[in-house]
ZAMARGU-4260 file (C-alpha; in steps of 0.2 Angstrom, whole numbers, plus 5000, padded with zeros to 4 digits):
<rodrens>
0) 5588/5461/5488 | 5575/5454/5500 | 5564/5469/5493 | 5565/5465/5476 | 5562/5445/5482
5) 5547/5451/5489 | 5540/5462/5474 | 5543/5447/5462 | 5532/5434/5476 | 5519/5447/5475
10) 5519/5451/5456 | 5517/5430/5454 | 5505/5432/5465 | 5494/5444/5459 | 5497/5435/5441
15) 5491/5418/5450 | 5475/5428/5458 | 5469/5436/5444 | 5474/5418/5433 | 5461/5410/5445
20) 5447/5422/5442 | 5447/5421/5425 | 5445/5402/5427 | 5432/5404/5438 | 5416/5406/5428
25) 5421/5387/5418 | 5422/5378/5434 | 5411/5385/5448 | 5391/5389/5449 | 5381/5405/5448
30) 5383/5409/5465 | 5402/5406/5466 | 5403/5419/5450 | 5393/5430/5459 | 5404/5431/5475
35) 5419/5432/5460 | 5409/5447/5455 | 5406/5455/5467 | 5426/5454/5473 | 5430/5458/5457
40) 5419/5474/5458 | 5424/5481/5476 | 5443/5479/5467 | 5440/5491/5452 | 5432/5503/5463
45) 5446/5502/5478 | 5460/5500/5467 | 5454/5516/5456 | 5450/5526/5475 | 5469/5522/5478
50) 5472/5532/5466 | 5468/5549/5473 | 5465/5546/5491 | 5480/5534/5495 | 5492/5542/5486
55) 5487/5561/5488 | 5478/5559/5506 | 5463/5570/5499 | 5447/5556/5507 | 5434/5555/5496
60) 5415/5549/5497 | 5412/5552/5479 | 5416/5534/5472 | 5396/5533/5472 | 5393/5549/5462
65) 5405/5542/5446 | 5397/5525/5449 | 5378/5533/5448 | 5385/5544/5433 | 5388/5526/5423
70) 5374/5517/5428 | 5362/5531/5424 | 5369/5533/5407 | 5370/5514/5402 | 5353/5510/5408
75) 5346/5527/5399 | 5353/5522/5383 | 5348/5502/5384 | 5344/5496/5368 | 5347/5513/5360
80) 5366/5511/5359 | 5380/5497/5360 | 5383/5491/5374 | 5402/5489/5370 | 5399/5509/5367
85) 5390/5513/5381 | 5401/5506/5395 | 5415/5516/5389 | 5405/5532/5386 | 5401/5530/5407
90) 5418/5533/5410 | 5421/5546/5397 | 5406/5555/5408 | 5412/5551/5424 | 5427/5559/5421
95) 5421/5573/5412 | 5412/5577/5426 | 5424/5573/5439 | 5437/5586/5427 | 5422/5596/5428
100) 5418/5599/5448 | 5436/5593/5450 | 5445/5613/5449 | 5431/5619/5465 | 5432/5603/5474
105) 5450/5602/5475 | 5452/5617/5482 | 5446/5610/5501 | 5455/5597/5509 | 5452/5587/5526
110) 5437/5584/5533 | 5428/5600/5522 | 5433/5588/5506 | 5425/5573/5513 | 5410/5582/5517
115) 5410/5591/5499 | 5410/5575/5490 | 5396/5569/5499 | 5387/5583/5497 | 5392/5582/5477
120) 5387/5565/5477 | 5370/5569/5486 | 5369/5584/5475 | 5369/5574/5459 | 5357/5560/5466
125) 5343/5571/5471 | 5343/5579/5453 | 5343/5564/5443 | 5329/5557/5455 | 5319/5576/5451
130) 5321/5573/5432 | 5317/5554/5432 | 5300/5562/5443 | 5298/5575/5431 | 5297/5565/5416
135) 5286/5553/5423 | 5301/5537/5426 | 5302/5530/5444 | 5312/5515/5440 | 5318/5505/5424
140) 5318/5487/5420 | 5332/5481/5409 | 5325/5469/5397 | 5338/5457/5389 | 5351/5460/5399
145) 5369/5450/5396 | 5371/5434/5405 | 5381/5431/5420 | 5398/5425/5412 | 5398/5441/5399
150) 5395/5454/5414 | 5410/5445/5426 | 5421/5445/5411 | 5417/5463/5406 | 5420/5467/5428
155) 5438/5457/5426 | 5443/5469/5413 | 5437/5483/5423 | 5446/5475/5439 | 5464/5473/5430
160) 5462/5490/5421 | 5461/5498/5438 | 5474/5486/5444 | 5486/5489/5431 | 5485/5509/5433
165) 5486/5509/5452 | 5504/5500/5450 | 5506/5513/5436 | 5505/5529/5446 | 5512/5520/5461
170) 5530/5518/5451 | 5530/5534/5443 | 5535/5552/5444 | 5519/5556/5443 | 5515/5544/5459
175) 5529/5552/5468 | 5521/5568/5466 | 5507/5565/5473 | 5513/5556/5487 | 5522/5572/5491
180) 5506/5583/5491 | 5500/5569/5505 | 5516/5574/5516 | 5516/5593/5513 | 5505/5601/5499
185) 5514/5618/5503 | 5532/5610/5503 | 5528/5602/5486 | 5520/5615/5477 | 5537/5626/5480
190) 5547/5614/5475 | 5537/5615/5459 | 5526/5601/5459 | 5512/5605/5448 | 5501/5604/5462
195) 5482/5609/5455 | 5487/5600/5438 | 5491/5581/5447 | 5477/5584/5460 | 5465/5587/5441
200) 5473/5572/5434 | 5473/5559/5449 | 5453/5564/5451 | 5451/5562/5433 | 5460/5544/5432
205) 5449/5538/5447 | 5433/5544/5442 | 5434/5533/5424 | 5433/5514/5431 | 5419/5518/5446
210) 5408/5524/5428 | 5412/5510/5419 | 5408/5499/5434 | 5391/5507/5439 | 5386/5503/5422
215) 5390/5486/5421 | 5382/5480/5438 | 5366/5490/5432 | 5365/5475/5419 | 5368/5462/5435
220) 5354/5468/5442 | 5343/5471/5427 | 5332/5483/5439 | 5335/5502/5440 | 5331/5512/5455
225) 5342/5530/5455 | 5342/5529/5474 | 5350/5512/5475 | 5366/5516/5464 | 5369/5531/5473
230) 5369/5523/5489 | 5381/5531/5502 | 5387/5516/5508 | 5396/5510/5491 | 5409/5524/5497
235) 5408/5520/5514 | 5413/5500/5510 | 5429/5506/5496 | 5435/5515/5511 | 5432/5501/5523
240) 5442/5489/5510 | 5457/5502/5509 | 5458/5504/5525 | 5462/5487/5532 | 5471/5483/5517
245) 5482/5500/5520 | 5498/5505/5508 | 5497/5514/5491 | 5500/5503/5479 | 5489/5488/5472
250) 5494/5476/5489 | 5484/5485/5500 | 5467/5486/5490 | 5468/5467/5484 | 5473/5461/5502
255) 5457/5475/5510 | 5442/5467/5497 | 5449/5450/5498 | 5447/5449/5519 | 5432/5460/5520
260) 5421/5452/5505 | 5424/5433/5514 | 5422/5438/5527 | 5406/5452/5523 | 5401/5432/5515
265) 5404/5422/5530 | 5395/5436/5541 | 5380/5437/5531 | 5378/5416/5532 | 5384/5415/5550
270) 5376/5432/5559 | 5365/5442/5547 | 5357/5451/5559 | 5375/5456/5568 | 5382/5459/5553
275) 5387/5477/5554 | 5390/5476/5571 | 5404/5463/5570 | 5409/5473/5554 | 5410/5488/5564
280) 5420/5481/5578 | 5431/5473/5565 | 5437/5491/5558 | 5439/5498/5576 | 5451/5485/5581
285) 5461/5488/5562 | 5461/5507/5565 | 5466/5507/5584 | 5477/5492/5583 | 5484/5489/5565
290) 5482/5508/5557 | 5493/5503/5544 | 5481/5488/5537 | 5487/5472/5530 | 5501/5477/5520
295) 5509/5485/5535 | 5508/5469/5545 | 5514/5457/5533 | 5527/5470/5532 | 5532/5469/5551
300) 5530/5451/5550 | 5544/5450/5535 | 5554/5461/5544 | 5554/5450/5561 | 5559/5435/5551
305) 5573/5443/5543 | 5580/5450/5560 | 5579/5431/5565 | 5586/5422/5554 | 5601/5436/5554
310) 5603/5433/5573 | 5602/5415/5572 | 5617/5415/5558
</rodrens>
């Protein structure tokens, strides 16, 4: 009972959240709908992370890779095809190539998979920047880009789609699968879990949104540098968000980017030039002291209360 209580407080939760952000561009300024952006952004790309890394335990720094893919593609076909096409076709591509690379890859696991998507995403910036070089193209301008209120909106979609398939997976047989992989690959695979086949899939489902984001914020920014939307530390930051958040369903990644983006916010205005060394000492004390994130102490906290107010009946 006081888990299902618990699971309908947060479903209205999430319902109020996302009912605020839509809100948000009729009532607030540019700069309050870019902070709503840029939350709404790390939420698509964690939410979609969760979805391989969480549930299955393979950690992955190849968010950035999927996210160049799109970004690359919208911005090569600007003004050549619809925009409503091109933003879709960056996810097709993105998880065309993450089904692609996705059979070798998935082979490692540990530590040898995080470096290997590293490496991949490294791997694809280096040839894009070689073929910009080679035909002569260091950087693009975007001329004509879509206003501010257009891109958040088109980033909202993005950040419920992801939402809506993290609580998906997390509630289905599929979901259960791969949480088993994350306890004992062997184990599951006897037990006749289709082992390569869900790995495929989840790899697949979490490469789409990343392209369809990457090629979104490269309208936001209007100016296109390869190096810049394959930057390293766009999977370093989804990692950070999953992290303190903690859990594998859509809890942990909303509770992770809302906490680090305010506060990333609040440090850039307070302390720019500490900023990443009170970030820094902000994930420490999370991973040594609270290594289940948010969702884990909220958890304890429920669970404390209920004890007391069964001991004081």
């Amino acid at each position: 009972m006081r888990g299902l209580f618990a699971s309908r407080v947060w479903t209205a939760a999430l319902v109020s959240g996302f009912a605020v952000l839509a809100a948000l561009p009729f009532v607030a300024d540019d700069y309050s709908i870019g902070v709503g952006l840029a939350l709404l952004m790390w939420l698509a790309l964690t939410e979609s992370w969760c979805v391989l890394s969480k549930m299955t335990g393979y950690v992955s720094l190849g968010s950035v890779v999927f996210y160049g893919l799109g970004a690359t593609l919208v911005v090569v076909t600007w003004q050549k095809v619809p925009l409503w096409v091109a933003v879709p076709a960056a996810g097709l591509v993105a998880a065309a190539f993450a089904a692609l690379v996705g059979g070798p890859v998935l082979r490692v696991r540990g530590p040898y998979f995080v470096i290997l998507t590293y490496g991949l995403a490294e791997l694809v910036k280096y040839s894009i920047i070689a073929a910009e070089s080679a035909a002569g193209t260091a950087s693009r301008i975007l001329f004509g880009a879509p206003d501010l209120a257009t891109i958040y909106f088109a980033m909202f979609a993005l950040a419920l789609a992801a939402t809506l398939l993290l609580a998906w997976v997390s509630g289905s047989r599929f979901g259960h699968g791969l949480r088993s992989l994350r306890e004992n690959e062997e184990a599951a695979e006897t037990l006749g879990v289709p082992v390569v086949r869900y790995k495929l899939a989840a790899f697949v489902l979490s490469a789409a949104i990343p392209g369809m984001v990457g090629g979104v914020m490269a309208l936001r920014s209007t100016y296109f540098v390869v190096g810049q939307v394959f930057d390293p530390m766009l999977s370093v930051t989804v990692i950070a968000m999953a992290v303190l958040g903690g859990g594998d369903d859509t809890r942990g990644p909303l509770l992770g980017v809302v906490f680090l983006a305010l506060l990333s916010e609040l440090l850039w205005a307070r302390a720019p030039l500490l900023y990443m060394v009170l970030l820094g000492a902000i994930l420490v004390v999370f991973v040594l002291l609270v290594p289940d994130g948010l969702v884990g102490l909220f958890d304890r906290s429920g669970r404390r209360r209920v004890a007391a107010s069964k001991e004081a009946s």
